[in-house]
Structure formats: C-alpha cells, structure tokens
N, C-alpha and C positions, 0 to 999 in steps of 0.2 A: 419784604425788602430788608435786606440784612441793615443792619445800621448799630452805630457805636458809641454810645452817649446817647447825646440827642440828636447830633447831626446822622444824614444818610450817607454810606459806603457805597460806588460801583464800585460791581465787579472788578477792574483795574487795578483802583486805586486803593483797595482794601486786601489787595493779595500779600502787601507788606503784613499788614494784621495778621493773617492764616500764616505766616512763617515761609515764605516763598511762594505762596497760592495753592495751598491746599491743606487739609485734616485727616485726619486719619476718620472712618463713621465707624465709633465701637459699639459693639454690644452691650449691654447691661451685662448678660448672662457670660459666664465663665463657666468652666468646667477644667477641673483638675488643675485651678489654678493658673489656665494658661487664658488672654482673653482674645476675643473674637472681631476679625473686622469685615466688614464688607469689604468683598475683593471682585474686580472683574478681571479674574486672569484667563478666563478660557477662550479659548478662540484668538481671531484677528479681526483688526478694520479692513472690510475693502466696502468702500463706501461706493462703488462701482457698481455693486449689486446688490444692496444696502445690507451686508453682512456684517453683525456686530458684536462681540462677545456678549456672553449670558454675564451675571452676574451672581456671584454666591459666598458666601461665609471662611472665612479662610482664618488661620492664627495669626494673629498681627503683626507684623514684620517691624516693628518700630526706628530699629538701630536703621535696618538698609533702605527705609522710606522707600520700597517700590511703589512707581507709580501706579501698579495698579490697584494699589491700596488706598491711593492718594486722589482724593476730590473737593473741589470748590463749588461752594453751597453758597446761591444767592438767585435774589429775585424768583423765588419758590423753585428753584430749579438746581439739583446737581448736577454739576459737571465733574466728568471722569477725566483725570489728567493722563489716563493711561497711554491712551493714540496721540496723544499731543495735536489730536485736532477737535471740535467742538460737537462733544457725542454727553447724554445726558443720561441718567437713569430714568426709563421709560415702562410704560406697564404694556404686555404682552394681552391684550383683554381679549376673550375669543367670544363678547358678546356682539350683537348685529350691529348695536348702534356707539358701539366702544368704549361706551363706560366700561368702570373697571369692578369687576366682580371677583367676590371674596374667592382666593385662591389663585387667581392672575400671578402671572411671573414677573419678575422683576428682569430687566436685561438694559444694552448699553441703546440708544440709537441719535440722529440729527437732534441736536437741541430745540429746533423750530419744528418740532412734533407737539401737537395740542396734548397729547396722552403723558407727557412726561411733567408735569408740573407738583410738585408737595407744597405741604406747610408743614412749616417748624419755629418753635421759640428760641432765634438764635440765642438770643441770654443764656436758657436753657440749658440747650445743648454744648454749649461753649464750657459753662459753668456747673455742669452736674450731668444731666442727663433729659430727656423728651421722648415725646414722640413724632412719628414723621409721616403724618398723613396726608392721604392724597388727595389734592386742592380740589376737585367738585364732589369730594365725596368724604366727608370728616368721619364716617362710619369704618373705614378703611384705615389700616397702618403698615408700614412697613417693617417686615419681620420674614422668618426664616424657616423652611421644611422642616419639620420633625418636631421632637418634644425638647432636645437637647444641642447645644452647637457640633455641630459635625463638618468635614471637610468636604461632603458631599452635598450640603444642605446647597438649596440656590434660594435667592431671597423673591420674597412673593408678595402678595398685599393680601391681609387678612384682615375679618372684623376686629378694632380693638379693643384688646382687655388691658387692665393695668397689671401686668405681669414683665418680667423682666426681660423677657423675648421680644415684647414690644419696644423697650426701650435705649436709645443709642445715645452715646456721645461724641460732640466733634472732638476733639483731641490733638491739639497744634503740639509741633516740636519746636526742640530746643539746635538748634543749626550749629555744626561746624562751620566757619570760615575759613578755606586753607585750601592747601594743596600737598597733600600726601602726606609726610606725618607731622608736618608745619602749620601752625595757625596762628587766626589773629585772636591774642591771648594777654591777659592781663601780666602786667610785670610783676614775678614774683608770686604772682599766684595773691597780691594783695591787696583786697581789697578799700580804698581809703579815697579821700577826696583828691584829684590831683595827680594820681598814679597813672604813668605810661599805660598806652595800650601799645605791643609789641609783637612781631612776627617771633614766633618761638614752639618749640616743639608743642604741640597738641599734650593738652593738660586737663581732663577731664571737664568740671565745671568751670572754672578760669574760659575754657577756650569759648564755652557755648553763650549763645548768641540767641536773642530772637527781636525781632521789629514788631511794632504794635500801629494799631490803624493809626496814631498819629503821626509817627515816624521814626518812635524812639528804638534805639538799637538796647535792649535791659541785658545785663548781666545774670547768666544765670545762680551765681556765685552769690548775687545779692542786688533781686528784681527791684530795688531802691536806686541802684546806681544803674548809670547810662553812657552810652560814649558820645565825647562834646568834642568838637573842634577847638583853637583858641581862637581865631580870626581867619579871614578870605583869605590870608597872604599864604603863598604858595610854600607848600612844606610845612603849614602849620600842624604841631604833633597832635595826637590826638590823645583826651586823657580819659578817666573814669570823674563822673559827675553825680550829683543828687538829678535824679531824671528830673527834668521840666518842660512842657509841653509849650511852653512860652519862649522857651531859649532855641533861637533859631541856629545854634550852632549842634544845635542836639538831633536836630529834625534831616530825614537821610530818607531818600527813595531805593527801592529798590525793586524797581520794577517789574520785573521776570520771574526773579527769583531763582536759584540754584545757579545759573551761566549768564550773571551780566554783573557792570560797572555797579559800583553804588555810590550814588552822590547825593550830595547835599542839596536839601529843599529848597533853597533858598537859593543855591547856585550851582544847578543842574552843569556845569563843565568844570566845576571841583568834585573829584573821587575820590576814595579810598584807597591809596594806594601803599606798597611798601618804599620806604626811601631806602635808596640804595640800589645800583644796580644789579649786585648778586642775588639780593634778596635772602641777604646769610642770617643766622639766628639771632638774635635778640633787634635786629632792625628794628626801629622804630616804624608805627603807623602815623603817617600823614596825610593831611589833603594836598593833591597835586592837579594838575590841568591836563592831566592824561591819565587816563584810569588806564586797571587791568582788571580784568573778571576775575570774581571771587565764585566757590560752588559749596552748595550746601551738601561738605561729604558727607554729612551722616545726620540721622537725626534721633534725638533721645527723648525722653518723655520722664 
C-alpha cells in the first residue's frame, strides 16, 4: 500500500502527490544516453472483447508526458493512465494454473484480474530506484526482452537478478499551469517571502509547479517555497511562502489532475483562479468562488 510518512494514501487522494496521478516507470538501464520508460502504446482498448495494448520499452517522453507513458502505482497494482479507463499491468502466463513463469509477457488488462498484482518499495522507487516484483511470486521481476533497451523490447517477468534491467524508477514531473504560452508563474521570476504568484508568459522554472501528498503546491524554482493564500476572503492574492504543511492556506486539492479546478483543502468552493477578466499578462492569482480549469501542459523532470 503506497503511503507517505506514516500516514496511508488512496489511490484518489494521493494523485496530487504523483503530479496529477501518474509517474513516469524508468528504466535503470540507458543506452546512448537516452533513458527508457515503460510504454503501452501499441494497440487499443476495446474492452468489448477484452483487447488491450501490449506493453513495451519505449524512449521516455518526459516534456510531452504521453499517457501512455504515464501510470499510477498503488495498492500493489499499476494502473495505465493510457485508455483513461481502469486497465492495469497484468501478466500474460501460458501456465495451466496461471501462475506466472519466468518469461511471461507483460501487457495492459481489467484491473480486477488476480494476475495483475506487484510489490514495490514505493520509498524506493520514488527516491532512487527498486524492483517490481510479482506479488505471489518474489522469484520474479519485471524487466524487458533482450540484453540491451530497445524500441522493440516488450516488458516480461523474469527471474531476478540485481542488474540494472531489473531495476525502475517512479519518476514524477514538474507541471506547467497555463494555457498556451501563459502560466501561473512567480513574479519576476523572484524568488522571496511574500512575492505575487502571477498569470504571466511561461518562464521556465518560475512557472513549474508540483503538489505533494499533503497538498503543497512547491516551487520548482526553490522546493522550500510554496504557494499560500492570505485568507478565505474572495480575491485573496496568492503569494510565495516557506511551505508548511500546517498552514491551511498552503493546503490545495487537486483532484484529477491535468483538466480540473484547484481548490483549497480547507475550502473546496475557493479556486485558483486568474483575477480579471481578460486574463491579460501580469494578472494577479487569486482565490475566487468560481474556478476555471487549470492543464498540466507539459511536464519536465
């Protein structure tokens, strides 16, 4: 069961943590400097006749966070955000009684399949690297065809060795807030106690963003600061803070992730919103009583 501290995370409510609900599953192993992620891009869902992409090794896409690169890991089970409905990494096992035997495929299918279950050290994987083996069977890891990453490779379950093919890490982004070449960006690009957050042309670090399991929005500019509200009253601006997980003006939901509102923890009908209604450049950010959807354009690592 994933968990954060010492408290437990659902799946839900810990998708603010993964950066909009999902990770990137890297490789250990590189090759030529470029690195590798679990991708399920082949095929489609039609769940009608339970047809489901395979799943295989692909160059990690990190800037354009395609979904199919993008999975939430919880309660021993990966979920593929690809189909945007509830399909899991599942083992292909062509034994009688389905255990999963060394060489087994990896592919996408229904979450509520018994054969789809791993363990993993989220710590671990979060924080360095693991491995991801398969829940009734710890002799097994997940890893990839061949000797070397390739674009052909499809991921399998093999006996594990401590080798770097064995080994993946979850890999969360850093989120644009915006809309087109516009984002919610710090003023001036400067970092300090007190400083506006502002609608303003997209500015590399300044603009990026990510929420953490307890609901902090950090700076990537400088993961010590955070954005605070000043009070409930409508149109209050929004500044840069020393992050505190105790200060409920710091504490922001964001449910979905990438296409919806984000409001505060503490007063789920105040958003983030821009003030103003052109929504022209240097606007101030505010909390208002009417949100608007914010999307995670890009994602950087």
């Amino acid at each position: 069961m994933l968990s954060h501290g010492n408290s437990v995370i659902d799946p839900q409510s810990h998708r603010g943590l993964l950066n909009g609900g999902a990770v990137f599953v890297v490789s250990k192993e590189t090759r030529d400097g470029v690195e590798w992620c679990v991708d399920a891009d082949e095929g489609t869902v039609r769940e009608s006749d339970g047809q489901y992409p395979n799943v295989g090794l692909r160059p990690c896409a990190f800037m354009a966070g395609p979904t199919e690169q993008l999975f939430l890991p919880y309660f021993s089970r990966i979920e593929s955000r690809f189909p945007y409905v509830e399909v899991c990494l599942l083992i292909d096992s062509n034994s009688k009684n389905g255990n999963a035997q060394d060489g087994d495929r990896v592919r996408l299918g229904g979450c509520d399949r018994d054969d789809g279950t791993f363990d993993f050290d989220y710590e671990d994987m979060i924080n360095g690297q693991g491995q991801i083996k398969v829940a009734d069977n710890h002799n097994l890891c997940l890893t990839y065809e061949g000797n070397n990453p390739d674009d052909n490779d499809r991921m399998v379950v093999q006996a594990c060795e401590n080798e770097n093919k064995f080994l993946f890490e979850f890999r969360t982004g850093w989120y644009e807030l915006g809309s087109g070449d516009y984002c919610v960006t710090i003023k001036d690009g400067k970092v300090k106690e007190g400083n506006r957050i502002v609608f303003d042309r997209c500015n590399g670090f300044s603009s990026h963003w990510r929420i953490d399991g307890d609901g902090l929005f950090h700076s990537r500019k400088n993961d010590n600061y955070c954005m605070t509200a000043e009070s409930y009253e409508e149109d209050s601006p929004i500044r840069l803070a020393k992050c505190d997980p105790e200060d409920k003006f710091q504490l922001w939901e964001w449910p979905d992730g990438f296409e919806a509102p984000i409001n505060l923890k503490s007063d789920p009908d105040l958003f983030l919103v821009v003030q103003g209604q052109t929504e022209s450049r240097g606007d101030p950010i505010v909390i208002h009583s009417s949100g608007r959807e914010w999307s995670g354009d890009a994602v950087h690592v």
